[in-house]
PALO-755098 format. One line per 2 residues: for each residue x, z, y negated of C-alpha. Coordinates in steps of 0.25 Angstrom, whole numbers. Example, Ala and Ser with C-alpha at 12.3 -4.5 7.8 and 13.67 -1.06 7.14 Angstrom:
// residues 2
49/31/18; 55/29/4
//
This chain:
// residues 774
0/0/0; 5/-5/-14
9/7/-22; 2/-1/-33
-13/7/-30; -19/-1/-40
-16/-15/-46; -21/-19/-59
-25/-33/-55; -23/-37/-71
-7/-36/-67; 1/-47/-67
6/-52/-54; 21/-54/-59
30/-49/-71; 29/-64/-76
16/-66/-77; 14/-53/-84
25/-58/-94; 15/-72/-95
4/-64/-97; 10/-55/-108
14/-68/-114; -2/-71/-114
-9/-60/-118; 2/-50/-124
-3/-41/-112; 9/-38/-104
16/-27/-92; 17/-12/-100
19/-4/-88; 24/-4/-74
8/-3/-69; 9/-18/-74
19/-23/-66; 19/-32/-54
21/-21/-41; 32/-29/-36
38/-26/-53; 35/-12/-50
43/-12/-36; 54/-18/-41
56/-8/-53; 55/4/-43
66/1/-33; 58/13/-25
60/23/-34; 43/22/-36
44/25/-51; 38/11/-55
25/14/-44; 23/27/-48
23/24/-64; 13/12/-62
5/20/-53; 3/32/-63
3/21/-74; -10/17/-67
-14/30/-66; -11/32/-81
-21/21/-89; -34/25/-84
-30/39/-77; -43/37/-66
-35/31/-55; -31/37/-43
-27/52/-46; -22/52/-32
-10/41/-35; -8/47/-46
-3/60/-41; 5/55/-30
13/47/-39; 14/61/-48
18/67/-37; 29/57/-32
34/58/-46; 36/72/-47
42/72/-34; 52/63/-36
56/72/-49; 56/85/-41
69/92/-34; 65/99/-20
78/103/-16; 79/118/-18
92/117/-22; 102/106/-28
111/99/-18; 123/89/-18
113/77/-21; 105/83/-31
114/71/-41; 109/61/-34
96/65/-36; 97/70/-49
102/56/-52; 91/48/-45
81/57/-52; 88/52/-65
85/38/-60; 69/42/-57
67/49/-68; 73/38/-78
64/26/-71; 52/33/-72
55/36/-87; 59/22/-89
47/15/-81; 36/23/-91
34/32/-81; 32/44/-92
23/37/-102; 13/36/-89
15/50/-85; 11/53/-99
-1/45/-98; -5/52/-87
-3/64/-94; -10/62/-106
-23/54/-101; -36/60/-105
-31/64/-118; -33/51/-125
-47/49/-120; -49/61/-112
-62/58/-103; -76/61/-111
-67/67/-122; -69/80/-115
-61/93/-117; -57/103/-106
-62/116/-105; -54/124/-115
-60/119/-129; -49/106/-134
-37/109/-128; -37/99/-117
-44/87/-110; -53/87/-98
-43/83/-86; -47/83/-72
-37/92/-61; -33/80/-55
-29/75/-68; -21/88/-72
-14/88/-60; -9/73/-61
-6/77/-76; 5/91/-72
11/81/-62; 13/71/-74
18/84/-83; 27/89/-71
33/76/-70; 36/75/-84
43/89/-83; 51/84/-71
55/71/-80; 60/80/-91
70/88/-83; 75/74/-79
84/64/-87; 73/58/-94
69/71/-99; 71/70/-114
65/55/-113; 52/59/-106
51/72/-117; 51/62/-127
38/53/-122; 34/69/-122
35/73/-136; 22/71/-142
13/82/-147; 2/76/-140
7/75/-127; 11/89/-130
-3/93/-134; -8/88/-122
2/96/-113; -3/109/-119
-19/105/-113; -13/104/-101
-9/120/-101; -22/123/-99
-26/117/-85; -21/124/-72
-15/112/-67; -5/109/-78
-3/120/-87; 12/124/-80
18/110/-80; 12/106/-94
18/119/-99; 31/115/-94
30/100/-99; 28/106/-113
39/114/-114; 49/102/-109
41/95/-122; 45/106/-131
59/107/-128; 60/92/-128
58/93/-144; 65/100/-155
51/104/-160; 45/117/-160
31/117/-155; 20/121/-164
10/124/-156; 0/122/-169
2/106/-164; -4/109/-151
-19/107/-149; -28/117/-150
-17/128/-144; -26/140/-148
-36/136/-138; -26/132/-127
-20/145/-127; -31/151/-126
-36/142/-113; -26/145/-106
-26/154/-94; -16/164/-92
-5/157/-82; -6/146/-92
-5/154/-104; 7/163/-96
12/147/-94; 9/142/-109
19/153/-113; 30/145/-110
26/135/-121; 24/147/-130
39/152/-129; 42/139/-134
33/140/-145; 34/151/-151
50/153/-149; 58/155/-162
72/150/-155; 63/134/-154
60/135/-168; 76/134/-173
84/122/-171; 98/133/-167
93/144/-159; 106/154/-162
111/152/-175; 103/161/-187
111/154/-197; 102/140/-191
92/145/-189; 89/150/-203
93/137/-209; 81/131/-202
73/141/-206; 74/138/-220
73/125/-220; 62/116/-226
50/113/-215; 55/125/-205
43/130/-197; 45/141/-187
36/137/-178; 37/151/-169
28/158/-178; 19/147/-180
18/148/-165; 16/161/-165
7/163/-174; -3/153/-167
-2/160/-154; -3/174/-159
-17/168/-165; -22/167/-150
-27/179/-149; -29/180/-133
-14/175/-132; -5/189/-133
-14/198/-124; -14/187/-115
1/185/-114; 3/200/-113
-6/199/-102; 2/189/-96
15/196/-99; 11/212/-92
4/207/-79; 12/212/-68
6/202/-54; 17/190/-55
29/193/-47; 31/194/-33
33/209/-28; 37/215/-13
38/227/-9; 51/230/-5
58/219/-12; 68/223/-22
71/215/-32; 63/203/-39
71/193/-32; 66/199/-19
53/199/-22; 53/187/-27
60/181/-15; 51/188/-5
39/180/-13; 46/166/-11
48/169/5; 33/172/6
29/159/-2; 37/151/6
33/155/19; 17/154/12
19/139/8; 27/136/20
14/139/27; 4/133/20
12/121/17; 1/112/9
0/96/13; -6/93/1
-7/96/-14; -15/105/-19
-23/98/-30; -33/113/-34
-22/123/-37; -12/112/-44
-4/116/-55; 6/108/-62
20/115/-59; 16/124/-49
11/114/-39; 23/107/-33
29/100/-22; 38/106/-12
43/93/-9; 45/78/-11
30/73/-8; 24/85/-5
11/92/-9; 10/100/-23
5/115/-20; 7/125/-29
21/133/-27; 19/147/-27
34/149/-32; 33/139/-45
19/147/-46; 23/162/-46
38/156/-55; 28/150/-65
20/162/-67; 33/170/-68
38/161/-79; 24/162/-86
25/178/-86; 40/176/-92
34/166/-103; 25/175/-108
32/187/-108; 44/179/-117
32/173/-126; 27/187/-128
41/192/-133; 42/179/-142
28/182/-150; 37/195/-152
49/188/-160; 39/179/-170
36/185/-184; 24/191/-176
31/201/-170; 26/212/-175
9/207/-174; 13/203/-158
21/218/-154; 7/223/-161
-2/215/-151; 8/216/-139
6/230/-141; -10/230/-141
-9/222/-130; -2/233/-120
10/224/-119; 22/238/-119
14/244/-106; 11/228/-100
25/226/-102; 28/241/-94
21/238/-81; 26/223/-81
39/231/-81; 36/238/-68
36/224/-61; 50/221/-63
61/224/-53; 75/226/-61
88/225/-54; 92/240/-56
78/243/-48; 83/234/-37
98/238/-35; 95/252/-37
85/253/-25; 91/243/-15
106/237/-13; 100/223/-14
89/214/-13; 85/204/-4
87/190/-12; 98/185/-22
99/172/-28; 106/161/-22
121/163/-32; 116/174/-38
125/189/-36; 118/202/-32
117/206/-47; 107/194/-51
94/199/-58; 89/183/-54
74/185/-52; 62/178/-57
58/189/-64; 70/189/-73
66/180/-86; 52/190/-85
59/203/-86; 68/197/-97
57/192/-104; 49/207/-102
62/214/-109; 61/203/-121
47/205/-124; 49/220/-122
60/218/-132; 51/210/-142
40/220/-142; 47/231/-145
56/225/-155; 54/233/-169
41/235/-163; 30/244/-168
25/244/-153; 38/248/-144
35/263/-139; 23/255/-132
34/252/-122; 34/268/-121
23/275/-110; 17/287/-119
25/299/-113; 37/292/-118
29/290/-131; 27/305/-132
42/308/-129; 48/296/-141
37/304/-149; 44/316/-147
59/311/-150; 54/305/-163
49/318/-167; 62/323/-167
68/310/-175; 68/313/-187
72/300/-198; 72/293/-185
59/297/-181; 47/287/-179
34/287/-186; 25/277/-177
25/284/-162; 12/290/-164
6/277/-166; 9/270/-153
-3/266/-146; -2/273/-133
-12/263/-126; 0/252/-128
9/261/-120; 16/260/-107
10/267/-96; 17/277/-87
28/286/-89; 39/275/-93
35/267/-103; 41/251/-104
54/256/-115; 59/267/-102
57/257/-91; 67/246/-98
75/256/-101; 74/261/-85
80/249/-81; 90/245/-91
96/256/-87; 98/254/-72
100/237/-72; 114/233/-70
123/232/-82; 124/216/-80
111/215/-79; 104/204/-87
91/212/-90; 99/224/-97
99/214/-111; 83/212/-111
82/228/-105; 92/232/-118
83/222/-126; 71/228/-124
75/244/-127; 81/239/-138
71/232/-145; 62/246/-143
72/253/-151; 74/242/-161
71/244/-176; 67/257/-183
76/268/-175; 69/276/-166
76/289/-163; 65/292/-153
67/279/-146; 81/281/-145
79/295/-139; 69/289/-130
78/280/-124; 91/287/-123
83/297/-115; 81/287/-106
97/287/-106; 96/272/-112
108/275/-122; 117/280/-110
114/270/-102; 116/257/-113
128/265/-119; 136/269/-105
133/254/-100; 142/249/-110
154/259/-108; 152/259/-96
152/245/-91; 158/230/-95
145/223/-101; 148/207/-101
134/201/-103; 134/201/-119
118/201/-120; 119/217/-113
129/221/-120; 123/216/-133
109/224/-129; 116/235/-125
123/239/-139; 108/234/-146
101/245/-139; 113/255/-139
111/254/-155; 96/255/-155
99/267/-146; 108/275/-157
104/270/-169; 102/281/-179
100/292/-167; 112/303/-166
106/307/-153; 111/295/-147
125/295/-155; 125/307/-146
122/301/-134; 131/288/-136
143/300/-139; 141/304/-125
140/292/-117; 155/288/-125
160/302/-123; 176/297/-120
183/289/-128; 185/276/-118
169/275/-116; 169/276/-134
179/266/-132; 174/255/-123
161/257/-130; 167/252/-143
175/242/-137; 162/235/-130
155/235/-146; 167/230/-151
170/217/-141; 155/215/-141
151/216/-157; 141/206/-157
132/213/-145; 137/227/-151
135/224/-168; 121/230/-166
126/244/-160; 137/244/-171
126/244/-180; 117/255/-174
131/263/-176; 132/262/-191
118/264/-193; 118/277/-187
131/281/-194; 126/279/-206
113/285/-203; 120/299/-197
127/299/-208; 116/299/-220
102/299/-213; 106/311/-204
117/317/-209; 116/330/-201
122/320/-192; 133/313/-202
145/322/-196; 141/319/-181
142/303/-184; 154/304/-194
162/313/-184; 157/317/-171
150/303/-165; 161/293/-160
153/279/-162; 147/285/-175
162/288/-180; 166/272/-175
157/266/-183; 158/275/-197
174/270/-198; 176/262/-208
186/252/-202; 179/250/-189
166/245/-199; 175/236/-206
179/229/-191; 165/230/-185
162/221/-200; 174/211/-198
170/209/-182; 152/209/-185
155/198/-196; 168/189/-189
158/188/-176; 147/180/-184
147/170/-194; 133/162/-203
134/152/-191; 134/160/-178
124/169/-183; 114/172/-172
104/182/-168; 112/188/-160
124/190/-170; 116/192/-183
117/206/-179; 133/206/-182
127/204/-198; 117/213/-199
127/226/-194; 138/222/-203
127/224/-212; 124/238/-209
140/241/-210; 139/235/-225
125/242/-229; 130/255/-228
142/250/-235; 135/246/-246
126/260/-245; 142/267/-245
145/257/-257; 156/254/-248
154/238/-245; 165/235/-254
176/242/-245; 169/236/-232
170/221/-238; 183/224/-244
188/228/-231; 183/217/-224
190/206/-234; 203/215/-231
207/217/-219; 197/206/-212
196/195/-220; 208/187/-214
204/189/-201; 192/181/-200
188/167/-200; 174/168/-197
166/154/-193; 171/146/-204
172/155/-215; 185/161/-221
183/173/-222; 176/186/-216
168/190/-228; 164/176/-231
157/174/-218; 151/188/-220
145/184/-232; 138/172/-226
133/179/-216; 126/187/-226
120/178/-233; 114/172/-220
109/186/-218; 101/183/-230
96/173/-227; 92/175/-213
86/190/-215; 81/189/-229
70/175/-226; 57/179/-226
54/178/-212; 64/186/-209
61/202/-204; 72/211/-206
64/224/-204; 72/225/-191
87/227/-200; 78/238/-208
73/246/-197; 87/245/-187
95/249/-198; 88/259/-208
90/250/-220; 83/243/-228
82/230/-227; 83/230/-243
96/236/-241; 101/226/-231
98/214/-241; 104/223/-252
118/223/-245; 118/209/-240
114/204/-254; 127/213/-260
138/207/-250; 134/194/-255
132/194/-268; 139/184/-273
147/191/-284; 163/193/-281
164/204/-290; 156/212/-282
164/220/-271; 150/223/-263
149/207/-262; 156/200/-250
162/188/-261; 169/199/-266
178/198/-254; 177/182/-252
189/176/-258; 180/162/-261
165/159/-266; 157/157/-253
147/147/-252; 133/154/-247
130/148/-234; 114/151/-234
104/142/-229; 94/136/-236
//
C-alpha cells in the first residue's frame, strides 16, 4: 500500500508538467503534498521525512482527515527524535550525527511551518466560533485534537535541543503563537509540555515577558487546576525574576546604568503587581507549597535515596507486569505519556509523573520566595503570615530526612549513586529542601512576622529575655498572633537550628541552613533573639566549627561569619561566650587568620565588631572597661592601625567595576569605620594615614591610586543607595545609625573641595573625573 493515503487527483502526473501548467495558469507545486510520489521518494532516500511531511501537510489544510494517520506519523517523529538508551555508549557520535542529518532535513523540507499549522488550527476560524468552558481563554478543541497538538508541541521541544534549535525558535517567536500556548495550560492533555514549550520560547529572546501582552491571563490563572497552577509556576519564576530583567546579571555598576536609562521598565513589579491582583493565587500556592503527601516513604529505609530507590524497584516490577499493548488515549497527557521504546505504545510513566509533580512543588515553593524579593515584600510577608505559611512551612519540615539523621542512626544506606562517594547528599528531594530554607529565608528577612517561626512556649521564653534587654529590648512581641504560630513544643527557628548543628561541616545545606537563621535575626538587633539561639548552643557550635575545622566551600564559610555577627551584635552576653569558645591563644589566633584570608566572606563579622565596640563604649558604658580592656576581639578591632589595614585591604578588593551583591558589603563596613571617625572628628587622621603609608602600594583596576578608587566607589554608592527605588532602612536598622548620617558622611569625603581635609580630594594629587552614571 502507497504511503500516499490519499491522492489529490488535481496533482500533476510529473514535475514537468506542473512546470507547464504553472507557466499556464500561475498555479504552481508550493509543498511536498504536490509533488509526484516518485518526487517525493527520491527526495527521501529512506530516511521518510518527505512522506511524513506530505502526509501531515494533508492532514494540516482541512484538519478533518484521518486522525489515526496523523498520529502515527506524530508518533514516528518523536520516536526518531527520542534517545532510549539508558546511558551513553561509544556510538552515541554517530547518532548524534545522523540526528543532526534528521533533524536539518525536516527543518529544511518545511516540516516546521506544517507542525505549526497543525498547532495552530482552529484559531483562525475556530468551528461555530465557540469558546471552551472557561470564559475567553481558549477555543473549543476535541481530546483527539489535544493529543495530536502535545505531540506536535513535544516534538517542537525535542527539535529545540537539536541543531536547528535557534532556527525552529525563530519561526516560534510570535506573540500569537505564544498566546495560543498559554490556552493550552488549561486542558489536561497539554498543560506539561506546552509549559515547557513556552519557557524554551522565553529563553529563546532577550525580552522579558510581560504577562499584561498575554490574553485574558487574570482569567487563566484562575481556571487553572492545582497541578496546573503548581506547573504554571514554572513560567511565573521567569516572570517575575529580577535577574531577567538586566542585560549583566552580577555587576551593580551595569545594572544601575540601565536602570537609569530612558525607556527602562522593570518588568518584575509589573508582573508582580498583576499576579498579586488574583486574589485566590497566594493562598492557593501556600496550599500547594505545606501539603506533606508527595514523596515516596518506607518504613525502615533510611535515607531519601533509599526510599526513593525502594519506590523505583516496586514501579518497575508493576509495569513490568502489566506491560500495556497499546496507547492509552483516556488518561494522555502530554509529557507524562511516553514510550518505552522505539515504536512502542505511549502510557503514562509513573517515574516522569511522581518527577513532574516533585518539580512543581519546587517551583512553587521558589515562586513564593521571589513574590518576597519584589517591592512588595513587606504586603506579601503580611499575607504569607495570614495565610498560616510559618506552622505549614513546620510540618512540611517534619518530612525531610537530612543526612545528619541518616548517618547518626545507621553506618550506611542502602543505594548511592552511580560515581558519586558515601558523603553525597544527591536526592530528588535536594532543590525542595534548598528552595524551603530560601523562602524561609525570605520570610523572615527584616520581617515583622519572624517569631511566627516560634511555637508559643518558645514565644513565652523570648518574651521573658526581652524583659531583661533593656535598650535592646523589643517592643512588638506581645503582638504576635499566636493563631499564626507553629504548633508543638519546637517551633520551625529550633528545628533548622536542630540540624545545622549535627550536618557534616561540607555539607551543601549548611549555607541555606545558616541563610535561613540569619535572616531571622537580620535587621533591628534583637537581644532576645540572640539569647534564644545561643541557648540553643548556635553561637558555640558556628564559632567552634571555624576553629576547629578547614572550611574550603566559600558560600559556608561566608554564611558562617554572616550569622556569627548577627549573633554578637551589640550583645555583651555573647562577647562573653565567644571569649570562651577562643580561650588560648592558637584557637584566637586561627580565628583571626580565617577572617583575614577570607575578607570578603568575613567583611560582615568585622562590621558586627566595631558596631558593638562602639556601642560598649557610649550606649552601655557600664561596660566601656570590659571592651577597652578585658574582651580579646573587642580589643583587636578598637587599635588604631589594624582599622587603617582592615581599610587599605576592604577597599583594594573591590573597584566601581567589580561591584557586586555579594561585595558591596566591603563599602558599606569601610563606611562604619569612617562614620565613627567623623563622629570622633577624626577622618582627617584615617585618610591621611591611608595617603601615607598606602598609597603607593596599590593599583586598583585601572585607577592610580587608592584614595582615588575610594572616591569613585563613593560616588557609585550615591547613586546606587540614594535613587528612589532604593530602600536603605536595612543599613538604618543593622547598624543603629541613621541613614541621615550615612548620607552626611559620604557627602563630606566627597565633596569636592581640596581645601578640606575631611574630603577624600584633599589627599588625591590630581582632579578626578566623576564617573556617575546617567
Amino acid at each position: 500500500m502507497s504511503w500516499r493515503r490519499t491522492l489529490n487527483l488535481n496533482q500533476p502526473a510529473s514535475v514537468f508538467l506542473g512546470s507547464q501548467q504553472w507557466q499556464y495558469t500561475g498555479r504552481g507545486f508550493n509543498g511536498l503534498h504536490q509533488l509526484p510520489e516518485h518526487i517525493v521518494e527520491d527526495v527521501s532516500r529512506g530516511s521518510g521525512i518527505p512522506e511524513i511531511i506530505v502526509e501531515l501537510d494533508q492532514y494540516s489544510v482541512k484538519m478533518d482527515g484521518d486522525e489515526d494517520i496523523c498520529l502515527d506519523n506524530l508518533k514516528t517523529l518523536l520516536g526518531n527524535l527520542m534517545n532510549f538508551e539508558p546511558r551513553r555508549t561509544q556510538d552515541d557520535a554517530a547518532a548524534d550525527e545522523e540526528l543532526n542529518k534528521y533533524t536539518t532535513q525536516f527543518y529544511e523540507l518545511g516540516g516546521i511551518e506544517v507542525l505549526l499549522r497543525i498547532l495552530m488550527a482552529n484559531t483562525l476560524f475556530p468551528p461555530g466560533g465557540k469558546r471552551s468552558k472557561f470564559t475567553g481563554i481558549g477555543y473549543q478543541e476535541s481530546e483527539v485534537l489535544l493529543r495530536i497538538k502535545s505531540l506536535v508541541i513535544e516534538i517542537l521541544t525535542k527539535f529545540h535541543m537539536s541543531v536547528i534549535g535557534e532556527r525552529v525558535m525563530n519561526k516560534l517567536v510570535d506573540y500569537e503563537i505564544l498566546n495560543y500556548v498559554f490556552t493550552l495550560l488549561a486542558h489536561q492533555k497539554t498543560f506539561i509540555i506546552a509549559c515547557q514549550l513556552i519557557e524554551d520560547m522565553l529563553q529563546s529572546t532577550k525580552e522579558v515577558l510581560d504577562l499584561h501582552k498575554i490574553t485574558n491571563v487574570r482569567q487563566l490563572i484562575q481556571a487553572l487546576t492545582d497541578p496546573q497552577l503548581a506547573n504554571f509556576c514554572r513560567i511565573l519564576a521567569v516572570a517575575i525574576s529580577d535577574l531577567d530583567i538586566y542585560e549583566n546579571k552580577s555587576s551593580l555598576f551595569a545594572q544601575n546604568k540601565q536602570k537609569r536609562t530612558k525607556g527602562f521598565v522593570n518588568v518584575r513589579d509589573i508582573n508582580q503587581e498583576l499576579l498579586l491582583g488574583i486574589p485566590e493565587l497566594l493562598p492557593r500556592l501556600v496550599g500547594l507549597a505545606v501539603v506533606r503527601d508527595y514523596t515516596p516513604r518506607f518504613r525502615g529505609m533510611v535515607s531519601e535515596l533509599d526510599c526513593w530507590m525502594e519506590w523505583v524497584e516496586n514501579q518497575m516490577a508493576e509495569e513490568m507486569d502489566e506491560n500495556p499493548g497499546q496507547d492509552d488515549l483516556e488518561d494522555f497527557i502530554g509529557g507524562i505519556s511516553e514510550p518505552t521504546s522505539a515504536g512502542g505504545p505511549m502510557n503514562i510513566q509513573q517515574g516522569l509523573k511522581i518527577t513532574e509533580e516533585l518539580v512543581q512543588r519546587v517551583e512553587v515553593v521558589y515562586v513564593l520566595g521571589l513574590f518576597l524579593l519584589g517591592k512588595h515584600r513587606k504586603k506579601v510577608q503580611r499575607k504569607l503570615a495570614e495565610l498560616k505559611l510559618a506552622p505549614g512551612l513546620s510540618e512540611l519540615f517534619d518530612q525531610f530526612i537530612w543526612k545528619c539523621q541518616v548517618s547518626s542512626r545507621y553506618n550506611h544506606s542502602r543505594h548511592r549513586l552511580r560515581g558519586h562517594n558515601a558523603a553525597c547528599e544527591c536526592s530528588p528531594e535536594v532543590a525542595l529542601k534548598i528552595q524551603f530554607l530560601r523562602l524561609v529565608h525570605s520570610f523572615c528577612d527584616h520581617s515583622d512576622y519572624k517569631h511566627l517561626l516560634l511555637s508559643k512556649n518558645e514565644l513565652n521564653e523570648v518574651k521573658r529575655i526581652n524583659a531583661k534587654a533593656g535598650s535592646l529590648a523589643l517592643a512588638n512581641l506581645e503582638g504576635v498572633n499566636k493563631q499564626l504560630m507553629c504548633k508543638g513544643s519546637k517551633g520551625l527557628l529550633t528545628k533548622i537550628v536542630e540540624v545545622m548543628k549535627k550536618e557534616p561541616t561540607t555539607s551543601t545545606f549548611r549555607f541555606w541552613l545558616a541563610r535561613a537563621v540569619e535572616s531571622y535575626l537580620r535587621g533591628s538587633t534583637s537581644y532576645c533573639d540572640q539569647i534564644f539561639l545561643m541557648r540553643r548552643g548556635l553561637l558555640q557550635h558556628v564559632a567552634s566549627n571555624i576553629v576547629e575545622h578547614e572550611i574550603r566551600h566559600k558560600e559556608i564559610l561566608q554564611s558562617s561569619f554572616d550569622l556569627l555577627g548577627e549573633l554578637v551584635k551589640f550583645n555583651v552576653e555573647a562577647f562573653k561566650t565567644f571569649e570562651e569558645i577562643l580561650v588560648s591563644q592558637p584557637k584566637f589566633d586561627k580565628f583571626i587568620n580565617t577572617v583575614n584570608r577570607n575578607l570578603v566572606d568575613s567583611n560582615m563579622f568585622i562590621r558586627s565588631l566595631v558596631l558593638s565596640y562602639e556601642h560598649l563604649l557610649t550606649e552601655e558604658s557600664v561596660y566601656m572597661e570590659y571592651a577597652k580592656k578585658e574582651n580579646k576581639l573587642l580589643m583587636y578591632i578598637s587599635d588604631f592601625n589594624r582599622q587603617l589595614d582592615y581599610l587599605y585591604k576592604l577597599i583594594k578588593i573591590i573597584n566601581v567595576q567589580n561591584l557586586t551583591q555579594e561585595n558591596v558589603s566591603c563599602l558599606n563596613t569601610t563606611l562604619v569605620f569612617l562614620m565613627f571617625a567623623n563622629r570622633k572628628d577624626a577622618l582627617p587622621r584615617y585618610l591621611q594615614a591611608l595617603h601615607d603609608e598606602k598609597e603607593d602600594v596599590l593599583e586598583v583596576g585601572g585607577s592610580s591610586n587608592l584614595l582615588r578608587n575610594f572616591r569613585e566607589l563613593l560616588i557609585f554608592w550615591q547613586d546606587h543607595y540614594l535613587h528612589k527605588d532604593k530602600d536603605c532602612s536595612a543599613l538604618e536598622k543593622s547598624s543603629r545609625i541613621s541613614f541621615d548620617y550615612w548620607k552626611q558622611t559620604v557627602s563630606l569625603l566627597v565633596v569636592d573641595d581640596k581645601e578640606n581635609k575631611a574630603a577624600i580630594l584633599h589627599y588625591v594629587q590630581s582632579p578626578v573625573v566623576s564617573d556617575r552614571p546617567n
